[in-house]
N, C-alpha and C positions, 0 to 999 in steps of 0.2 A: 451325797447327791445321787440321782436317778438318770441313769442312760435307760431310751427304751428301742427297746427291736420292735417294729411293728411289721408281720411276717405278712406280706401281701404277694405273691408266687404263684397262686394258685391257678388252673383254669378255670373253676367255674363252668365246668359239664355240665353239674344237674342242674343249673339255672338257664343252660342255654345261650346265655350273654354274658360280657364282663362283669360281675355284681360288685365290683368295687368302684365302679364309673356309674352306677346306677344312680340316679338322682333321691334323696329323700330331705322334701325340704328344700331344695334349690342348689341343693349341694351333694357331691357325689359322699357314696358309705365313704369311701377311706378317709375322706377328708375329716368325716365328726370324728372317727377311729383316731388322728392324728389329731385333731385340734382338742380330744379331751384330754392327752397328755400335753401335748405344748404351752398348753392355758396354766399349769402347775408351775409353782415357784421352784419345788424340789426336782425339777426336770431340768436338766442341762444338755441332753443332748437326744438326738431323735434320728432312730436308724430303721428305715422303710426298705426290707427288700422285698424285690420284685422283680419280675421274668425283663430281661433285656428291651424288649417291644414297649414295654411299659414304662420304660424310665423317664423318657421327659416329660410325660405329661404327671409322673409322681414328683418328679422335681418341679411342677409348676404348682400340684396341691403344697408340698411344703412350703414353698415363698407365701402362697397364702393363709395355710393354717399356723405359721409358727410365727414368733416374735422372739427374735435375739438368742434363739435355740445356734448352736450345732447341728447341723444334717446334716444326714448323707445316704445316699442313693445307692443301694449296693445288691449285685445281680443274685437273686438265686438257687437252688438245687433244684435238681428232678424230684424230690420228697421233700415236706416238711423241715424234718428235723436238721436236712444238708442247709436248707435255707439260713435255719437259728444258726449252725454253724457257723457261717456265713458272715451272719450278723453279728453274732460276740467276738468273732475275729476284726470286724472294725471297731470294737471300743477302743475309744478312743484311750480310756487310763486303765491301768491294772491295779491301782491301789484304792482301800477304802471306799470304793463304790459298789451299787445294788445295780441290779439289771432288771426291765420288766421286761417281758416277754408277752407280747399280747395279738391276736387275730385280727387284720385289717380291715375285716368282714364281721366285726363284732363292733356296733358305733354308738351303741346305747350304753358304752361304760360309764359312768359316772367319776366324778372329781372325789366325791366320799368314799366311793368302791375302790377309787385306785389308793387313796390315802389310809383310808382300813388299812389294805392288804401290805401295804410299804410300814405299816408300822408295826404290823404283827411280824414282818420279814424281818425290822432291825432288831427283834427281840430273839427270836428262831432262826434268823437266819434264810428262812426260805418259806413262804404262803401261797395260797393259792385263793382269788375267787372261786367260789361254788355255791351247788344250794343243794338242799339234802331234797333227794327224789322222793314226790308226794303219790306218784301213781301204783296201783300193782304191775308189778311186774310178772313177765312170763317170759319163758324161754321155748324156742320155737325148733322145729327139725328147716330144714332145707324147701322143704315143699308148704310153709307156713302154719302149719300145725301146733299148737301147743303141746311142750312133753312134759312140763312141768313148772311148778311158781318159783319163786327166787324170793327168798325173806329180804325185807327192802330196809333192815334195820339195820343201820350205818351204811348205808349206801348213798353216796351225793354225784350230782353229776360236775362237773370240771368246767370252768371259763377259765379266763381270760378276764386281768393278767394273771402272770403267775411271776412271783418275784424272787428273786435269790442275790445273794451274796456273790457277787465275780469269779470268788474264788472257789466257790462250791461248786457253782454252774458249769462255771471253764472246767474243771477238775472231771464231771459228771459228761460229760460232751467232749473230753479227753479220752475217756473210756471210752464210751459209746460209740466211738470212732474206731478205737482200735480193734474192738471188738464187731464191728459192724452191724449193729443190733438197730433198728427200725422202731423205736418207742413213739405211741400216740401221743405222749404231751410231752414237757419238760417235768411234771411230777413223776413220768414214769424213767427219765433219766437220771434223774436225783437221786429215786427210791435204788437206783442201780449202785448205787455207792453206798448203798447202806444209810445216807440221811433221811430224819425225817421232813415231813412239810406239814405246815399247821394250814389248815382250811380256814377263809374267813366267810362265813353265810354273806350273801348279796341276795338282798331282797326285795332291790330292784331290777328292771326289765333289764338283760343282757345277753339277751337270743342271738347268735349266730344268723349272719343274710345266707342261707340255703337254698331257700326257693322262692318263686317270683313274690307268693303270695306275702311274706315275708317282710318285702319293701314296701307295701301298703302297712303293714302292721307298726314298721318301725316310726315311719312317719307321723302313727297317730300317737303312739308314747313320744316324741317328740312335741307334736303339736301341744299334749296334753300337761308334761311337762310345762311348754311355755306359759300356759294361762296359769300355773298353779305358780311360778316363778316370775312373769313378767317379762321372760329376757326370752329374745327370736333366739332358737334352738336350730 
């Protein structure tokens, strides 16, 4: 079974406003973020952290997004990665269970992207959503200038989830603790123990809420979704 951390902590600088209370669809981001894991049969349990100020109204989206789930509401870190912390510290079991790890601010995942990625993890051990990057790349000085290109061959950019084994994750976030080391995602705390992680390609919409313009976009792959599926999204 699947325990998932859903990291929701963040401020939300560059949008200026809460972007996880943001409305798309009638319903605020975190909510679709959570109700497209709660909606899985392979989900038992659903752990939302988030900054103190924000607890109960995250504890009034769960009563809403979840059915017969496990949650719970757990406060936390000044970074990212103390958050995940956080959150693998309240699973609830240490045996025979996966953990997803996914962006509250990411609400376009899909029920296929997450089941992909959980089945490439029971084989490996540990997956990651991603999608291999289609544009050129450049590398730039300080003052925005180009100083040179970057071959884009095997280069993919990272979502959300990313899924691991209890026992690898804990183990990988054990060190990184000790060591005090600040990694961008949970592949780059994995990769710190020497495991590897298998990429699953998503080649569906699963853009990060960044900037305003953002929650108009997500609403229209929603919308667009519903007519291709029938079902209000």
């Amino acid at each position: 079974m699947l325990s998932v951390i859903i990291v929701a902590a963040g401020s939300s600088r560059r949008m200026g406003f809460d972007k996880l209370f943001a409305q798309i669809n009638g319903r605020p981001v975190l909510w679709h973020s959570i109700r497209a894991f709660a909606s899985l049969e392979a989900v038992d349990e659903v752990i939302v952290v988030t900054q103190s100020e924000r607890a109960s109204q995250v504890e009034g989206l769960l009563r809403e997004a979840t059915d017969h789930k496990r949650v719970q509401v757990v406060e936390g870190g000044a970074e990212r990665h103390l958050s995940v912390w956080e959150g693998l510290k309240a699973v609830s079991s240490k045996s025979g269970r996966f953990v997803a790890i996914h962006d509250g601010a990411r609400p376009l995942i899909t029920a296929a992207a997450i089941n992909g990625c959980l089945e490439i993890a029971g084989k490996e051990g540990a997956a990651c959503c991603a999608a291999p990057i289609p544009d050129t790349v450049k590398r730039a000085n300080d003052q925005g200038v180009v100083v040179e290109s970057v071959d884009r061959t095997g280069l993919w950019a990272m979502q959300t989830p990313q899924i691991f084994s209890l026992e690898l994750i804990h183990l990988a976030y054990v060190k990184l603790m000790e060591e005090r080391k600040m990694p961008t995602d949970e592949v780059s705390a994995v990769e710190g123990i020497g495991a590897k992680v298998a990429l699953v390609q998503n080649a569906d919409w699963n853009f990060k809420i960044t900037f305003p313009k953002d929650i108009e976009m997500a609403a229209q792959v929603l919308s667009l979704r519903s007519q291709q599926t029938g079902v209000q999204l």
